[in-house]
C-alpha positions in Angstrom: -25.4 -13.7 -5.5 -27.5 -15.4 -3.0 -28.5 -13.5 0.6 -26.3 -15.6 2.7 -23.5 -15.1 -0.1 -23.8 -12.0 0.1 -24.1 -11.6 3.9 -21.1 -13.8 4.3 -19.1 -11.5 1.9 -19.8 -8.5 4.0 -18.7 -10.4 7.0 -15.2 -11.2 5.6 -15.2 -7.5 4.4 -16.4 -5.7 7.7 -14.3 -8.5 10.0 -11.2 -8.4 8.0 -11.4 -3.8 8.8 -12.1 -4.1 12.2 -9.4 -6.4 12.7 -7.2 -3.6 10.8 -8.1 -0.7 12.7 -8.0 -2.6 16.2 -4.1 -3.7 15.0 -3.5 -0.3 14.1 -4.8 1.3 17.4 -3.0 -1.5 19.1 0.0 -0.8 17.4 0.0 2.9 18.5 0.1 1.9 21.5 4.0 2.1 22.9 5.9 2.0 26.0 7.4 5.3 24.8 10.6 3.0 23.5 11.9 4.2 20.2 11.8 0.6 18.6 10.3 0.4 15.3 8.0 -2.0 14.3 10.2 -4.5 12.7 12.4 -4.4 15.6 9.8 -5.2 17.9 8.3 -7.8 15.3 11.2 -9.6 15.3 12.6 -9.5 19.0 8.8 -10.6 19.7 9.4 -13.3 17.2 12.7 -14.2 19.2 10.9 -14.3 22.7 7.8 -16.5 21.5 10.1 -18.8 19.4 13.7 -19.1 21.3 16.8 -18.5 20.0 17.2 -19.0 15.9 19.6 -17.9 13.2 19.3 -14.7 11.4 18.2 -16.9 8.5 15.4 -18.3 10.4 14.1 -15.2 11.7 14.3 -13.4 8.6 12.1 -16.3 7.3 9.7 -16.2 9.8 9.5 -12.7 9.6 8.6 -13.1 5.6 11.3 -10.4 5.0 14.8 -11.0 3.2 18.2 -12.0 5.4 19.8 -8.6 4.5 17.2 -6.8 5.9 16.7 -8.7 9.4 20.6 -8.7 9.7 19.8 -4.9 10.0 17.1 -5.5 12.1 19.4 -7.7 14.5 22.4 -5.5 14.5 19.9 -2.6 15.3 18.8 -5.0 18.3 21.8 -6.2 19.3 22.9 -1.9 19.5 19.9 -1.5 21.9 21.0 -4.3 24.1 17.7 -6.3 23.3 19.3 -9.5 21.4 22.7 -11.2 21.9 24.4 -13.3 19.3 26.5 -16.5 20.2 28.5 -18.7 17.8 26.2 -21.3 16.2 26.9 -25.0 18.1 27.8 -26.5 15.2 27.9 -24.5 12.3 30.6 -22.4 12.8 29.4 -19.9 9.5 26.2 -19.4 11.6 25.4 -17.9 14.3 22.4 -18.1 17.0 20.4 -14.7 18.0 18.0 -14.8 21.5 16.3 -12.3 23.5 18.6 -10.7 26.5 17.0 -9.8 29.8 16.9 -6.3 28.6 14.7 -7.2 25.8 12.3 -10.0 27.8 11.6 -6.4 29.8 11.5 -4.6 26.7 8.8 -6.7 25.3 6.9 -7.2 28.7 6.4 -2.8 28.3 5.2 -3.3 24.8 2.2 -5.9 25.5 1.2 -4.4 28.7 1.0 -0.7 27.6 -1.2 -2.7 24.5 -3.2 -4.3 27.2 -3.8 -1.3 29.4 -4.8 0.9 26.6 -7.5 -2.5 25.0 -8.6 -2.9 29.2 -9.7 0.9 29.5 -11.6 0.6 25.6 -13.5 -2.5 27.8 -14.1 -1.1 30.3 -16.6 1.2 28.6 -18.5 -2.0 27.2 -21.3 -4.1 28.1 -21.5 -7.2 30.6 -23.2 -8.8 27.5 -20.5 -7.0 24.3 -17.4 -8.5 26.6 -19.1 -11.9 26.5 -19.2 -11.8 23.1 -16.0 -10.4 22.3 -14.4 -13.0 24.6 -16.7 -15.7 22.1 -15.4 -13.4 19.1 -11.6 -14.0 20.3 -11.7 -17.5 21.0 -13.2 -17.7 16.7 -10.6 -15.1 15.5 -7.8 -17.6 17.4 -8.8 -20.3 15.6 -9.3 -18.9 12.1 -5.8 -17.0 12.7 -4.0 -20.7 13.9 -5.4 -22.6 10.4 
């Protein structure tokens, strides 16, 4: 294997565990809410993509429609997702984000945030720069 084989292999290896850890650590960081992970996977799937069927979601999700009706109904308990009669499918029905969950969500990403801000603020002038480089490359590998 060549150096810049090689090199480039380490970089997929090292990038791809740092990525890991930082969603991990990112993950551990809660609101104090006792939603699991699939619930808030889901409902955050709801806010970014409006209102969709269970089918859709559980699609999206990559999990199977039994599961994410358990999911929904667990949601839909909580107050954090309503479900309306389909427009014109009458065997379907339409699940979207209540008010209750838009704030639920908004407590999620910002107790995320604060905990990510207070790891920056111990960096570097010049490591922010190129983490902010680093984000805008991870973006666009992440969107292909």
């Amino acid at each position: 294997m060549s150096d810049i084989a090689e090199r480039e292999r380490t970089l997929a290896s090292r990038l791809r565990l740092a990525v890991v850890r930082l969603n991990r650590r990112l993950r551990a960081q809660s609101s104090g809410s006792n939603i699991t992970l699939s619930q808030l996977s889901a409902l955050s799937c709801l806010h970014k993509a409006g209102a969709l069927t269970p089918g859709e979601l559980a699609a999206r999700e990559g999990v199977q429609p039994p599961s994410m009706t358990r999911v929904i109904a667990a949601l839909e308990d909580a107050g954090l997702v309503a479900r309306r009669a389909h427009p014109t499918d009458g065997r379907q029905a339409i699940v979207e984000v209540t008010d209750a969950g838009r704030t639920r969500i908004e407590e999620e990403v910002s107790a995320r945030e604060r905990w990510l801000d207070q790891q920056l603020v111990d960096l570097t002038e010049e490591e922010r720069a190129v983490l902010f480089q680093a984000a805008e490359i991870i973006d666009r590998l992440a969107s292909r």
